[in-house]
PDB file of N, CA, C and O in Angstrom:
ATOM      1  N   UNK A   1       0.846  -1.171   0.000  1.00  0.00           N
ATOM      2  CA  UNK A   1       0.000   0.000   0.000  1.00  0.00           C
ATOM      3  C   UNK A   1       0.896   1.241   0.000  1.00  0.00           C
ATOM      4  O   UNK A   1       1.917   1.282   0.687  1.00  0.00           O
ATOM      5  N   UNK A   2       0.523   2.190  -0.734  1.00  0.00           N
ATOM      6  CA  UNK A   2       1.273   3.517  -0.892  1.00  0.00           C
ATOM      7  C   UNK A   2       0.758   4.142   0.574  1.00  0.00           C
ATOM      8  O   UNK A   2      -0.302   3.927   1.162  1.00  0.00           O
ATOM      9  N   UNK A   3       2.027   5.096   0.999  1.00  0.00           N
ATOM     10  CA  UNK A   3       1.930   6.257   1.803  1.00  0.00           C
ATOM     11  C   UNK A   3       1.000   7.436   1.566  1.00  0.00           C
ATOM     12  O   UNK A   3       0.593   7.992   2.586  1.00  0.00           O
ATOM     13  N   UNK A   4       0.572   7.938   0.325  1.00  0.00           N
ATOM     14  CA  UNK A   4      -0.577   8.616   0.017  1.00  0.00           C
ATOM     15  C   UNK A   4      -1.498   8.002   0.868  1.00  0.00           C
ATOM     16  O   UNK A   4      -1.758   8.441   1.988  1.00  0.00           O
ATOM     17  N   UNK A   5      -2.169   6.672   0.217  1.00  0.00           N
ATOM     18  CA  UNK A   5      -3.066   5.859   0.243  1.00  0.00           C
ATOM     19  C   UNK A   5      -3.282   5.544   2.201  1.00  0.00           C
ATOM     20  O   UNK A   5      -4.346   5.897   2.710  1.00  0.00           O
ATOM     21  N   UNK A   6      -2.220   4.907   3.059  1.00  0.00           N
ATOM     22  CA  UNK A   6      -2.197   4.869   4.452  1.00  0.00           C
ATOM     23  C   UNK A   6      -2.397   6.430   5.096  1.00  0.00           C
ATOM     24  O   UNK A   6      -2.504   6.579   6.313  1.00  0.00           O
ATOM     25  N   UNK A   7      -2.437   7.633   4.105  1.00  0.00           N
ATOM     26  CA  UNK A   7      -2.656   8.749   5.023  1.00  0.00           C
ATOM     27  C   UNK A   7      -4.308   9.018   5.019  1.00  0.00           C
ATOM     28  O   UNK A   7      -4.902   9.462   6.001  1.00  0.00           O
ATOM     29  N   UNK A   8      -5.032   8.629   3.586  1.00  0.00           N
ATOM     30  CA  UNK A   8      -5.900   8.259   3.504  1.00  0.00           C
ATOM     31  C   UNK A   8      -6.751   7.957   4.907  1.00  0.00           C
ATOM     32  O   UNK A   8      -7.482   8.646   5.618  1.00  0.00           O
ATOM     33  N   UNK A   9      -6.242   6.450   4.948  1.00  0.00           N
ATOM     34  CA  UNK A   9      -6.649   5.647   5.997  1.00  0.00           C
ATOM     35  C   UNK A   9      -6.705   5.978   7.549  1.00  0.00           C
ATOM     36  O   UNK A   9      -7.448   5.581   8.447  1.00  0.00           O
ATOM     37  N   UNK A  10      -5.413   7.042   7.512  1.00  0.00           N
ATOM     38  CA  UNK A  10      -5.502   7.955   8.906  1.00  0.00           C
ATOM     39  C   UNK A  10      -6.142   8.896   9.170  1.00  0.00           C
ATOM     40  O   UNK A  10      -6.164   9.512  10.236  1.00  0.00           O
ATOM     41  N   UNK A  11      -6.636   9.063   8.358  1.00  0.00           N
ATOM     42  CA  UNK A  11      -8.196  10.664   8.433  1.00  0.00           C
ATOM     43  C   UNK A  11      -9.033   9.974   8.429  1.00  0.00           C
ATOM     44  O   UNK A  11      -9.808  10.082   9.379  1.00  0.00           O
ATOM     45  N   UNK A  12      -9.265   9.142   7.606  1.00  0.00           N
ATOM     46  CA  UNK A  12     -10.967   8.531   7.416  1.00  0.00           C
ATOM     47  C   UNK A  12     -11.101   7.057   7.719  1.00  0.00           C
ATOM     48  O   UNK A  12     -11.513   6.244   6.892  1.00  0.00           O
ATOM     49  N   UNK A  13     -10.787   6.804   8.764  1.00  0.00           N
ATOM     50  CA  UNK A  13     -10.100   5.189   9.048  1.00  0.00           C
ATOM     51  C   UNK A  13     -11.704   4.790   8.469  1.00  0.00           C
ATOM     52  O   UNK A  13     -11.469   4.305   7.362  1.00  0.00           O
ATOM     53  N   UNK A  14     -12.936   4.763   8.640  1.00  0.00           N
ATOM     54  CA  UNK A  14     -14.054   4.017   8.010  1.00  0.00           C
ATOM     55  C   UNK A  14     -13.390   4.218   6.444  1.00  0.00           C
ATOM     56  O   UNK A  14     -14.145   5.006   5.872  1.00  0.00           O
ATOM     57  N   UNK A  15     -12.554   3.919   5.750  1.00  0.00           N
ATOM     58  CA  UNK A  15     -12.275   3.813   4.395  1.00  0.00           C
ATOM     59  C   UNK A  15     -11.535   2.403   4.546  1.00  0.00           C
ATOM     60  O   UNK A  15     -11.862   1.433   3.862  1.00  0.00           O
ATOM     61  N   UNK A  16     -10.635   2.371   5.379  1.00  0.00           N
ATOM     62  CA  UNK A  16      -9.678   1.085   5.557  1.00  0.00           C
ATOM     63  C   UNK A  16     -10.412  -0.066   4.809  1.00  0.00           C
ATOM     64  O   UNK A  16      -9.797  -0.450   3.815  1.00  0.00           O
ATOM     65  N   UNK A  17     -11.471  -0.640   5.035  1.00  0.00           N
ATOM     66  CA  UNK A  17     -12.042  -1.973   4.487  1.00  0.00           C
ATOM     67  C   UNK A  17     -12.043  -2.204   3.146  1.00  0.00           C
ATOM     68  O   UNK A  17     -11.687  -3.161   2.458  1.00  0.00           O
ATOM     69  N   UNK A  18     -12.707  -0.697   2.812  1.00  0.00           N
ATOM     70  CA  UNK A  18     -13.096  -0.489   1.568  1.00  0.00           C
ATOM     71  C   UNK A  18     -11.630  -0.740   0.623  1.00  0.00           C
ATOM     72  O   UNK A  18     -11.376  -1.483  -0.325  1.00  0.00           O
ATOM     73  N   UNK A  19     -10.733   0.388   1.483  1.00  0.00           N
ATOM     74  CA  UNK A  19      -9.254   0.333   0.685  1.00  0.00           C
ATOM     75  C   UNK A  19      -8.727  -0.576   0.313  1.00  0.00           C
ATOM     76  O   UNK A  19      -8.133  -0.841  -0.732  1.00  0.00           O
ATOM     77  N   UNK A  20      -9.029  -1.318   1.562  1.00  0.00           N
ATOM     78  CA  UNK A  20      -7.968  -3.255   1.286  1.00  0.00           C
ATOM     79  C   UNK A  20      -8.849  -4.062   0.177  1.00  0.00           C
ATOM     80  O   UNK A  20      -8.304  -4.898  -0.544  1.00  0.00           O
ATOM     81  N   UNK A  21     -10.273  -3.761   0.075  1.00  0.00           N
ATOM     82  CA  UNK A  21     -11.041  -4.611  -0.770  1.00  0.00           C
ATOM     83  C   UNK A  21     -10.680  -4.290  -2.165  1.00  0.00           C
ATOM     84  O   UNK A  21     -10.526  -5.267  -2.899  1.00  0.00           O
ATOM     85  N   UNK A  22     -10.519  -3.159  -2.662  1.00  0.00           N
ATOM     86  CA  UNK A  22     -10.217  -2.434  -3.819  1.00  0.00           C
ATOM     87  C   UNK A  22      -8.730  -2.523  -4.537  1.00  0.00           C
ATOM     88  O   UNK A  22      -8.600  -2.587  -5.759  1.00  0.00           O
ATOM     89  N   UNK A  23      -7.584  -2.519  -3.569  1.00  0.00           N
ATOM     90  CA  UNK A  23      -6.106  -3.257  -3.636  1.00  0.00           C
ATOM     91  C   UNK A  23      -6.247  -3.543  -5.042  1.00  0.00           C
ATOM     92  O   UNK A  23      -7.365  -3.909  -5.404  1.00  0.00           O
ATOM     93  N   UNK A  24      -5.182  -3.433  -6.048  1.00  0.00           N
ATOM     94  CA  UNK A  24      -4.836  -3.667  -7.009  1.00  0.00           C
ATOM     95  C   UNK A  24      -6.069  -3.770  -8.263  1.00  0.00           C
ATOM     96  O   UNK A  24      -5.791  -4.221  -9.374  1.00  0.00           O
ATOM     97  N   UNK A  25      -6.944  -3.463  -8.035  1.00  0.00           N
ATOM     98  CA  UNK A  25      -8.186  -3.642  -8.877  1.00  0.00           C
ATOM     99  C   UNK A  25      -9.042  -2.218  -9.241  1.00  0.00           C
ATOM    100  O   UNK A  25      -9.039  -1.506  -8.236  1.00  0.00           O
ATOM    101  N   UNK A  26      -9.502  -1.818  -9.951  1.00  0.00           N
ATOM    102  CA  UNK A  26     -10.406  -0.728  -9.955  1.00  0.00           C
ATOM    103  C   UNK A  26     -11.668  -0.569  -9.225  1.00  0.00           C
ATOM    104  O   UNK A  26     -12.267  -1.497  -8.683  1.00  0.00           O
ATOM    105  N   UNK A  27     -12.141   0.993  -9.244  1.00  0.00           N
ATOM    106  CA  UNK A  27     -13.053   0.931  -8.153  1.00  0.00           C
ATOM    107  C   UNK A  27     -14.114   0.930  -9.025  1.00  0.00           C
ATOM    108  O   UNK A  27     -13.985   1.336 -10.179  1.00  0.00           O
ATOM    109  N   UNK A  28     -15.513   0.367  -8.431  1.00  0.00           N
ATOM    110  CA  UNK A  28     -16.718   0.121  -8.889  1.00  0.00           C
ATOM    111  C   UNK A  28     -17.476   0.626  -8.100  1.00  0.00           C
ATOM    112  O   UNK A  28     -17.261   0.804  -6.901  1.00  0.00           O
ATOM    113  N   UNK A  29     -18.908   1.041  -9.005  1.00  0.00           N
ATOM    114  CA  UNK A  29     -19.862   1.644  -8.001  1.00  0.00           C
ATOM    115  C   UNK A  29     -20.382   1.126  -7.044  1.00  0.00           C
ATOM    116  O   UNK A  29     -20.824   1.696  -6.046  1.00  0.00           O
ATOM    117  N   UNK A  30     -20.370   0.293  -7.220  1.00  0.00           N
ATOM    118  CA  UNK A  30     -20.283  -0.860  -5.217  1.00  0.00           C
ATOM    119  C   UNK A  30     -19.581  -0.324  -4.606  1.00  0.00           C
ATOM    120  O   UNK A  30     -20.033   0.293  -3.641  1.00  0.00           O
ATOM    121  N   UNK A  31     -18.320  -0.305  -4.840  1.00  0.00           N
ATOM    122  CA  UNK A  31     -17.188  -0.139  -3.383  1.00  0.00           C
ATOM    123  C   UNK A  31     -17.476   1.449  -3.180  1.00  0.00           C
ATOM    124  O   UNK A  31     -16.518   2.085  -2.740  1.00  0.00           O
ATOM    125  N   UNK A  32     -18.557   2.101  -3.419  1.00  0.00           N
ATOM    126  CA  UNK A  32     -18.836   3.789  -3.315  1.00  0.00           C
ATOM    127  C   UNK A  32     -20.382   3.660  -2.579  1.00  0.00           C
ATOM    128  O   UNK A  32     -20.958   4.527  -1.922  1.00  0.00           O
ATOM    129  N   UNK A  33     -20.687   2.762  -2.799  1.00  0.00           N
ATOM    130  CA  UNK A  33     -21.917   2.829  -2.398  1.00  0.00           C
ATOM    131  C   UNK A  33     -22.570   3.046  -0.959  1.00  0.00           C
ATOM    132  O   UNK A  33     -22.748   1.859  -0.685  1.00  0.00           O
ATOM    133  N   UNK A  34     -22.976   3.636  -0.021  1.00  0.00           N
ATOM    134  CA  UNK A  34     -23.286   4.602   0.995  1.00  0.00           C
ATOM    135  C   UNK A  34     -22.426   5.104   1.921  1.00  0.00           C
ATOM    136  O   UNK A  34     -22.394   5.095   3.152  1.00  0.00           O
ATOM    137  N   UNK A  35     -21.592   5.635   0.880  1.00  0.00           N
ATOM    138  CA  UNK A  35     -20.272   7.128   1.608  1.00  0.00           C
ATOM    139  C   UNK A  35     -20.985   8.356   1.360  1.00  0.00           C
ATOM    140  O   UNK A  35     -22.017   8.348   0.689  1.00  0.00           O
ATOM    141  N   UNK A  36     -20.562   9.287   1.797  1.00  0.00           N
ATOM    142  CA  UNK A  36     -20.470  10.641   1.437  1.00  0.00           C
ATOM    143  C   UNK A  36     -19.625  11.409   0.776  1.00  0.00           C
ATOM    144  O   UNK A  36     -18.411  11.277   0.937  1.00  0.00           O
ATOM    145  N   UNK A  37     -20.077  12.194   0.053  1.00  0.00           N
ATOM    146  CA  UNK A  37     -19.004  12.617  -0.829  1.00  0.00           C
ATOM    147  C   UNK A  37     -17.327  13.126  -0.442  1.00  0.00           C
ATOM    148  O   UNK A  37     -16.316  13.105  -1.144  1.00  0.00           O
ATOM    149  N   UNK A  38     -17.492  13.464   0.627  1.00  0.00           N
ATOM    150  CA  UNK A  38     -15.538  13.445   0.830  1.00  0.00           C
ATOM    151  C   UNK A  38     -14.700  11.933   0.909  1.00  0.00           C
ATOM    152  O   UNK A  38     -13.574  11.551   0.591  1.00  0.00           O
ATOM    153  N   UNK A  39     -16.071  11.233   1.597  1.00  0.00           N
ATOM    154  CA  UNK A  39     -15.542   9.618   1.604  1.00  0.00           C
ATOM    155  C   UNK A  39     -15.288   8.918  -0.160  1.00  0.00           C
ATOM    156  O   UNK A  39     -14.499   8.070  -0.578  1.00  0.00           O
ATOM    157  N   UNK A  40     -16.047   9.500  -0.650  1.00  0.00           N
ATOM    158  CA  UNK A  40     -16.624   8.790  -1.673  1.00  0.00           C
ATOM    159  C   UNK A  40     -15.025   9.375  -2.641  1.00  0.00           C
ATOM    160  O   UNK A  40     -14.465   8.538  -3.348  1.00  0.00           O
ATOM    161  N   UNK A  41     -14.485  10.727  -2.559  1.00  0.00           N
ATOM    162  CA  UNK A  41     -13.801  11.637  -3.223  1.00  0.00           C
ATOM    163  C   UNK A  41     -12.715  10.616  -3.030  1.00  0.00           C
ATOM    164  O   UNK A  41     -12.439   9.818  -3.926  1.00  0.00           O
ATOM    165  N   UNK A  42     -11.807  10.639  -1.328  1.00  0.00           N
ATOM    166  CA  UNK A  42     -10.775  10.078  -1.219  1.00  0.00           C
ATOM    167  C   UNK A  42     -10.558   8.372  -1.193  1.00  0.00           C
ATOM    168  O   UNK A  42      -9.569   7.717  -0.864  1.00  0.00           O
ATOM    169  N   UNK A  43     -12.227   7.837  -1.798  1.00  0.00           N
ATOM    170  CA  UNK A  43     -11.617   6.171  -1.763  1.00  0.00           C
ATOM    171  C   UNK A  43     -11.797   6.240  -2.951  1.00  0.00           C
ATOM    172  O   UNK A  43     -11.856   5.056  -3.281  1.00  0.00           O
ATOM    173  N   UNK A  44     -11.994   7.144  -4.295  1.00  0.00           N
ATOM    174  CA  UNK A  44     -11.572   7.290  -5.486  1.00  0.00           C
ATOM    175  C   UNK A  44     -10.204   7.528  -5.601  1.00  0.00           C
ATOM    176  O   UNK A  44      -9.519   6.887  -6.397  1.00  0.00           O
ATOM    177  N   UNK A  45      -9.645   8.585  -4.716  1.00  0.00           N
ATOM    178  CA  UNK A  45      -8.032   8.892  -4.727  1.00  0.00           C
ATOM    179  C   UNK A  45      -7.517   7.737  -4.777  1.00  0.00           C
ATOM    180  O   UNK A  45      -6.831   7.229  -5.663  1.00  0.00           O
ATOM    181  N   UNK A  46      -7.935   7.249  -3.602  1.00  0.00           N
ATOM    182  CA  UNK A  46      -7.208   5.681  -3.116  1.00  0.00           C
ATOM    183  C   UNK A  46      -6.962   5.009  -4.235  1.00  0.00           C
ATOM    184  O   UNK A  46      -5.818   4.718  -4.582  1.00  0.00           O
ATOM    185  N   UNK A  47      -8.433   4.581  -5.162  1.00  0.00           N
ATOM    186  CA  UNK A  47      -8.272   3.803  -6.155  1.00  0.00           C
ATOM    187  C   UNK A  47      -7.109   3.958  -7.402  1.00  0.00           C
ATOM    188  O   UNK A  47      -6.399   3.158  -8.010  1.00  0.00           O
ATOM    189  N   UNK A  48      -7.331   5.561  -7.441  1.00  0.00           N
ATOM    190  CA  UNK A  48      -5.881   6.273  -8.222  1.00  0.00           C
ATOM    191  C   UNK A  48      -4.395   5.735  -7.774  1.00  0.00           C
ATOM    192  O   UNK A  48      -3.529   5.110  -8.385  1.00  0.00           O
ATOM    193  N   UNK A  49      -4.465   6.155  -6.688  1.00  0.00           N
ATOM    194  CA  UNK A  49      -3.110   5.630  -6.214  1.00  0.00           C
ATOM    195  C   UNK A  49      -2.766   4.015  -5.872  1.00  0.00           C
ATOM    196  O   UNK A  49      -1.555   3.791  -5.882  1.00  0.00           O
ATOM    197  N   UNK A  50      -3.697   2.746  -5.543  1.00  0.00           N
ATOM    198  CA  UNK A  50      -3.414   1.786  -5.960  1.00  0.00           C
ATOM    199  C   UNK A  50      -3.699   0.861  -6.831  1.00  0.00           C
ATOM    200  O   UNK A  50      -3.292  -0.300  -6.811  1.00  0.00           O
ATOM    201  N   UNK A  51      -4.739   1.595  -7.982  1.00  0.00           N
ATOM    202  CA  UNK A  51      -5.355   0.958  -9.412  1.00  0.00           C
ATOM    203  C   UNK A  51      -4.096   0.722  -9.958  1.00  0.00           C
ATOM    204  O   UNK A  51      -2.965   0.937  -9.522  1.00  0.00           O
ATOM    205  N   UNK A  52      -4.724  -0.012 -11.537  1.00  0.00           N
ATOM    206  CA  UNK A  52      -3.665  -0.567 -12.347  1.00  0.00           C
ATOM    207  C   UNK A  52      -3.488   0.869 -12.794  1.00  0.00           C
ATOM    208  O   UNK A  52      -3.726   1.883 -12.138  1.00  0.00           O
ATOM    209  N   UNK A  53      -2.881   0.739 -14.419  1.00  0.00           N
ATOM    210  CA  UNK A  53      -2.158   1.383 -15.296  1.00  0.00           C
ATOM    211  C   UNK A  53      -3.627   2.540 -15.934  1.00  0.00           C
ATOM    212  O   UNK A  53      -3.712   3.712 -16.299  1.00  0.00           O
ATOM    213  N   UNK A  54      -4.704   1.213 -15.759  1.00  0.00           N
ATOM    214  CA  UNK A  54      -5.622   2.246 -16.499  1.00  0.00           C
ATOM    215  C   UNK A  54      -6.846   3.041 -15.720  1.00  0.00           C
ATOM    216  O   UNK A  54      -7.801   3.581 -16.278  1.00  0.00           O
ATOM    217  N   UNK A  55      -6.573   2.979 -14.188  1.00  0.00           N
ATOM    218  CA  UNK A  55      -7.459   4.165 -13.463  1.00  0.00           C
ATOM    219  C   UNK A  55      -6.968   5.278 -13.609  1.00  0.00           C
ATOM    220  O   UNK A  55      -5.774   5.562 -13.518  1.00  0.00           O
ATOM    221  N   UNK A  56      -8.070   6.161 -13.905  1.00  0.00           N
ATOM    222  CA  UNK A  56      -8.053   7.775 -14.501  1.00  0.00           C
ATOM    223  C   UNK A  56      -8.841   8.293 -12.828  1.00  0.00           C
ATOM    224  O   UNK A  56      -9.602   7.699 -12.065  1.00  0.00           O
ATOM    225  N   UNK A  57      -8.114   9.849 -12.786  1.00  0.00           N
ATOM    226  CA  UNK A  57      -8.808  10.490 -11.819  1.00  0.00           C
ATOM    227  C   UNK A  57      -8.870  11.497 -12.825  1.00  0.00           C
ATOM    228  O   UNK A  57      -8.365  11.448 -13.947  1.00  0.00           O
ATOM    229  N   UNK A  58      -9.557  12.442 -12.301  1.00  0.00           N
ATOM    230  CA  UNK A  58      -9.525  14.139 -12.885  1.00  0.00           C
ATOM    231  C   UNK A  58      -9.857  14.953 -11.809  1.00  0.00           C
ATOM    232  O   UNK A  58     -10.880  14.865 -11.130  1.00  0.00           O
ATOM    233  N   UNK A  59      -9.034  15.674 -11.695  1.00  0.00           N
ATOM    234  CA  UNK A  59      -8.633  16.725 -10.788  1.00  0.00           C
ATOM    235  C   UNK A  59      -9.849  17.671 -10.523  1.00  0.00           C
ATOM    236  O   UNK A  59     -10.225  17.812  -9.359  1.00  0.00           O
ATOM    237  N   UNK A  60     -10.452  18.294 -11.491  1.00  0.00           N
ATOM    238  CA  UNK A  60     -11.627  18.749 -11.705  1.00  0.00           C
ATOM    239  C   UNK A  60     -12.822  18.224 -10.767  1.00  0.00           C
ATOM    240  O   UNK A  60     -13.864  18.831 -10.524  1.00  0.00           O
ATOM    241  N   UNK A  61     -12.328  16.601 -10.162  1.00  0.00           N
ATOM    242  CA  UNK A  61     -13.422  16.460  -9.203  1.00  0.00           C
ATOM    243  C   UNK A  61     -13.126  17.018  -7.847  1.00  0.00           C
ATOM    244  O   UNK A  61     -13.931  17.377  -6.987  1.00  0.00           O
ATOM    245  N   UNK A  62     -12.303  17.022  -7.829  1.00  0.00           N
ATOM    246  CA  UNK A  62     -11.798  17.681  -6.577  1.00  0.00           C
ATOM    247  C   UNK A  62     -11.976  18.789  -5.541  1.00  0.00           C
ATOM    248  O   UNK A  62     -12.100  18.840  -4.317  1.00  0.00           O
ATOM    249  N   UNK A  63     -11.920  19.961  -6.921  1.00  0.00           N
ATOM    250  CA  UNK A  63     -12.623  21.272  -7.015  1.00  0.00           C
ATOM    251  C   UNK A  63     -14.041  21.048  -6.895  1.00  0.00           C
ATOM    252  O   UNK A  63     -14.574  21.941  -6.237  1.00  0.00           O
ATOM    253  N   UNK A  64     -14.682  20.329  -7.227  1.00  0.00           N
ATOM    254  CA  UNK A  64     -16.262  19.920  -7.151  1.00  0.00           C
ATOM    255  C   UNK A  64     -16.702  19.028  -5.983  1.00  0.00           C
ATOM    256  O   UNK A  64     -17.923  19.098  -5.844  1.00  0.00           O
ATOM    257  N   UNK A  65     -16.214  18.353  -5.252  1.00  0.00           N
ATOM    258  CA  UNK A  65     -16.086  17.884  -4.275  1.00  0.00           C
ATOM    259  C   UNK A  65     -15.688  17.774  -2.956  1.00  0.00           C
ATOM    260  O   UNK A  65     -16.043  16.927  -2.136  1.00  0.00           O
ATOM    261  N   UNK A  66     -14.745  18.913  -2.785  1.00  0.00           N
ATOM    262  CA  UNK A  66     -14.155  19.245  -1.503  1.00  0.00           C
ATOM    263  C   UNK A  66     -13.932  20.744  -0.770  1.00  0.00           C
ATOM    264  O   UNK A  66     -13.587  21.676  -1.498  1.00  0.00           O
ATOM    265  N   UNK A  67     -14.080  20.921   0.319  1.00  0.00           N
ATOM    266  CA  UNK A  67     -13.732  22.171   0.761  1.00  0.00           C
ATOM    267  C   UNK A  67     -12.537  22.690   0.806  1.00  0.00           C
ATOM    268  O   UNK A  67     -11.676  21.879   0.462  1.00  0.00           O
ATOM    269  N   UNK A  68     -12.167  23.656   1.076  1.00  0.00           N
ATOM    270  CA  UNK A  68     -10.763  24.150   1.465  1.00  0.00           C
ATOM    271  C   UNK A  68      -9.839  23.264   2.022  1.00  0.00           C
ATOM    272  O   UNK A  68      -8.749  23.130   1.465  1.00  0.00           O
ATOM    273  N   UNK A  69     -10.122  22.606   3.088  1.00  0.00           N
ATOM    274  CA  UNK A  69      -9.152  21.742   4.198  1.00  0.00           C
ATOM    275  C   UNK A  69      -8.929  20.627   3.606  1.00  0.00           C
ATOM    276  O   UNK A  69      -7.743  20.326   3.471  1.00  0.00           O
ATOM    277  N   UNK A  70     -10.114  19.552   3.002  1.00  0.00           N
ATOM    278  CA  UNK A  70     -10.340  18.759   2.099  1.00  0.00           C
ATOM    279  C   UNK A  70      -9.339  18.642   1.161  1.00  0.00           C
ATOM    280  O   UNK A  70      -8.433  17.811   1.120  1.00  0.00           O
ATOM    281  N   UNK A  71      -9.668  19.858   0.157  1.00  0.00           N
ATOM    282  CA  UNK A  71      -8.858  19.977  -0.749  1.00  0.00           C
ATOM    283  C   UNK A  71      -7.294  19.899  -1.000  1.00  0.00           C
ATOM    284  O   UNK A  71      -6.593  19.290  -1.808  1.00  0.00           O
ATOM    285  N   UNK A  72      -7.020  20.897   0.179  1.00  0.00           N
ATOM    286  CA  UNK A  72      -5.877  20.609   0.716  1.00  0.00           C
ATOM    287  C   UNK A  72      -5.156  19.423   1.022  1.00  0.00           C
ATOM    288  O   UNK A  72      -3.961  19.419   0.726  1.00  0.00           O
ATOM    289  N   UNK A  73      -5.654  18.406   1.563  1.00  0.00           N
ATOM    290  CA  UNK A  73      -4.949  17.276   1.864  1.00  0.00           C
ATOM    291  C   UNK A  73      -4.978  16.355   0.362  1.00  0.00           C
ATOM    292  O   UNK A  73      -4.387  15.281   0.248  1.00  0.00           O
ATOM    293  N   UNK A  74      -5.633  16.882  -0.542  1.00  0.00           N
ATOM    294  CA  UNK A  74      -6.137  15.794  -1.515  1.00  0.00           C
ATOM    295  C   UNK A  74      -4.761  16.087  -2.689  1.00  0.00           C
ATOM    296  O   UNK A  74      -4.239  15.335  -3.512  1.00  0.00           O
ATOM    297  N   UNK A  75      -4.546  17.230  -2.395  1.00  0.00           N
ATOM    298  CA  UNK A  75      -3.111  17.922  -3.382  1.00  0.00           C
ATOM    299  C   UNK A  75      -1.775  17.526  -2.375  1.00  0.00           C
ATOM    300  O   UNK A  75      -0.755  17.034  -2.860  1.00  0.00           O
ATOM    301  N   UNK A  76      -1.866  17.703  -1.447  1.00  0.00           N
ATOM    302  CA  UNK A  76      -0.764  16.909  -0.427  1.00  0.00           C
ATOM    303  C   UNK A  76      -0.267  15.471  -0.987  1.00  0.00           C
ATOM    304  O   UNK A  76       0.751  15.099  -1.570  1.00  0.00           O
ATOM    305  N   UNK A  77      -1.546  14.782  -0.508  1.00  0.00           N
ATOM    306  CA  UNK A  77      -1.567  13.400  -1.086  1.00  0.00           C
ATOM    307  C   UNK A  77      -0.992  13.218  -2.994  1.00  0.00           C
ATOM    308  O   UNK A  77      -0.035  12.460  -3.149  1.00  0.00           O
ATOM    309  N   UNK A  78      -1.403  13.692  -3.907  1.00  0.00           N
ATOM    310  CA  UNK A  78      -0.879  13.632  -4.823  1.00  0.00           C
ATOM    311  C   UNK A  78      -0.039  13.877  -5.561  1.00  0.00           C
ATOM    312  O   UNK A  78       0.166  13.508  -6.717  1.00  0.00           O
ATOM    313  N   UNK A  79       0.960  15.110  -4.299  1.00  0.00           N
ATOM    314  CA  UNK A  79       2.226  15.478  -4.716  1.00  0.00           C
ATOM    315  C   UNK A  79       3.092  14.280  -3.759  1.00  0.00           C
ATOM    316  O   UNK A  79       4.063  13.801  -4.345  1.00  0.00           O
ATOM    317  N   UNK A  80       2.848  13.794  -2.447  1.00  0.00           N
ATOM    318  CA  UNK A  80       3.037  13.043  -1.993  1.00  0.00           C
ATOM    319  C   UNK A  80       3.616  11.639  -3.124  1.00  0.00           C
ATOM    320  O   UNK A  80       4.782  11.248  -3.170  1.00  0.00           O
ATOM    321  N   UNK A  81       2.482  11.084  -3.937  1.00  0.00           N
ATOM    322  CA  UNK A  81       2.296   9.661  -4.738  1.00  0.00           C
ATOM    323  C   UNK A  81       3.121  10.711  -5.740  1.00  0.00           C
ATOM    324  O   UNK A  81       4.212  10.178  -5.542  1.00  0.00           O
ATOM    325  N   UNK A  82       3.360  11.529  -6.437  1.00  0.00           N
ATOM    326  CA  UNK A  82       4.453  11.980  -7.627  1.00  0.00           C
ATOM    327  C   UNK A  82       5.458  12.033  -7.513  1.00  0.00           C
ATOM    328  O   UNK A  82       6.209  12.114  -8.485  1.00  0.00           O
ATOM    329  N   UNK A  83       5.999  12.001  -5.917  1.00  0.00           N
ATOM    330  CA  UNK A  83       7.068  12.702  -5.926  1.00  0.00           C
ATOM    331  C   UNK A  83       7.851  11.054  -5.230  1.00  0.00           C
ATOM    332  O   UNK A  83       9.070  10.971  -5.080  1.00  0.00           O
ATOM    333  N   UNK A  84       6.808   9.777  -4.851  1.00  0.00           N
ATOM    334  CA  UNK A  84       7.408   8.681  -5.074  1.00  0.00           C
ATOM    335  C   UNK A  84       7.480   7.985  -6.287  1.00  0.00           C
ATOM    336  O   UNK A  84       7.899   6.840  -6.454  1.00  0.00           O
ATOM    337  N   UNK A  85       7.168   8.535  -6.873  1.00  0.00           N
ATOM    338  CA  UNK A  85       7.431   8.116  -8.750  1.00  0.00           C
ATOM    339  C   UNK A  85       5.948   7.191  -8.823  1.00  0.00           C
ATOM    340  O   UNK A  85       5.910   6.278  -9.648  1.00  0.00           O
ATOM    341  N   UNK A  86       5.117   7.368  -8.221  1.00  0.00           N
ATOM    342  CA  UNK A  86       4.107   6.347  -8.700  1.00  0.00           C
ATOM    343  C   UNK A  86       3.069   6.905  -9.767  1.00  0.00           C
ATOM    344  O   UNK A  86       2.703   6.152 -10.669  1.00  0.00           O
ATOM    345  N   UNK A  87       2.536   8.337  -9.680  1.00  0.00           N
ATOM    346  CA  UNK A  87       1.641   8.862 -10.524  1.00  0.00           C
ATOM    347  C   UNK A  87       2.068   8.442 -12.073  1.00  0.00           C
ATOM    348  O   UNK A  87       3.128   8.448 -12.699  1.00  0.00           O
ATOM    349  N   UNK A  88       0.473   8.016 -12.416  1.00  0.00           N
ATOM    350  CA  UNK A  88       0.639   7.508 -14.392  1.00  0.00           C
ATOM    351  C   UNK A  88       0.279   8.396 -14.767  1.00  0.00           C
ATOM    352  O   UNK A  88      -0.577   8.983 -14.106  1.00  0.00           O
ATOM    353  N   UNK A  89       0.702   8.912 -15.914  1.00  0.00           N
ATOM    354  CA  UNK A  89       0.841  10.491 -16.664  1.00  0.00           C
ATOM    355  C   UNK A  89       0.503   9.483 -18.028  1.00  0.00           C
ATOM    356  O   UNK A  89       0.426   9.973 -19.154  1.00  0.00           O
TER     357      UNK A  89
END
């Protein structure tokens, strides 16, 4: 599991289950199904940061989905996963 992904897990520990279930696989509208949207935002991140080659995020949800503080940690986290060489470009 990425360090992005375990900081994840330290803010919103009700994500943990979800996170480990999702592990190497893409996320489906099941594994979203009765979160709230900040939950719902960062176990999409999650999926970004431990999907295969072909999970897509867009940043754009982000801005549409999160507050200030929110937001903040969600750009943390993804300079975090870039700057361990994991982000797919």
């Amino acid at each position: 599991m990425k360090k992005a992904t375990q900081r994840i897990i330290e803010r919103l520990p009700d994500l943990e289950e979800r996170i480990h279930a999702i592990e190497g696989n893409m996320c489906s509208e099941g594994t979203l199904e009765g979160l709230d949207q900040i939950q719902s935002t960062f176990l999409k991140l999650a999926c970004f940061f431990e999907g295969t080659e072909s999970e897509k995020y867009y940043l754009g949800y982000l801005y549409r989905s999160l507050d200030n503080d929110w937001l903040e940690f969600a750009f943390e986290l993804i300079a975090e996963d870039f700057f361990e060489g994991s982000i797919k470009i």
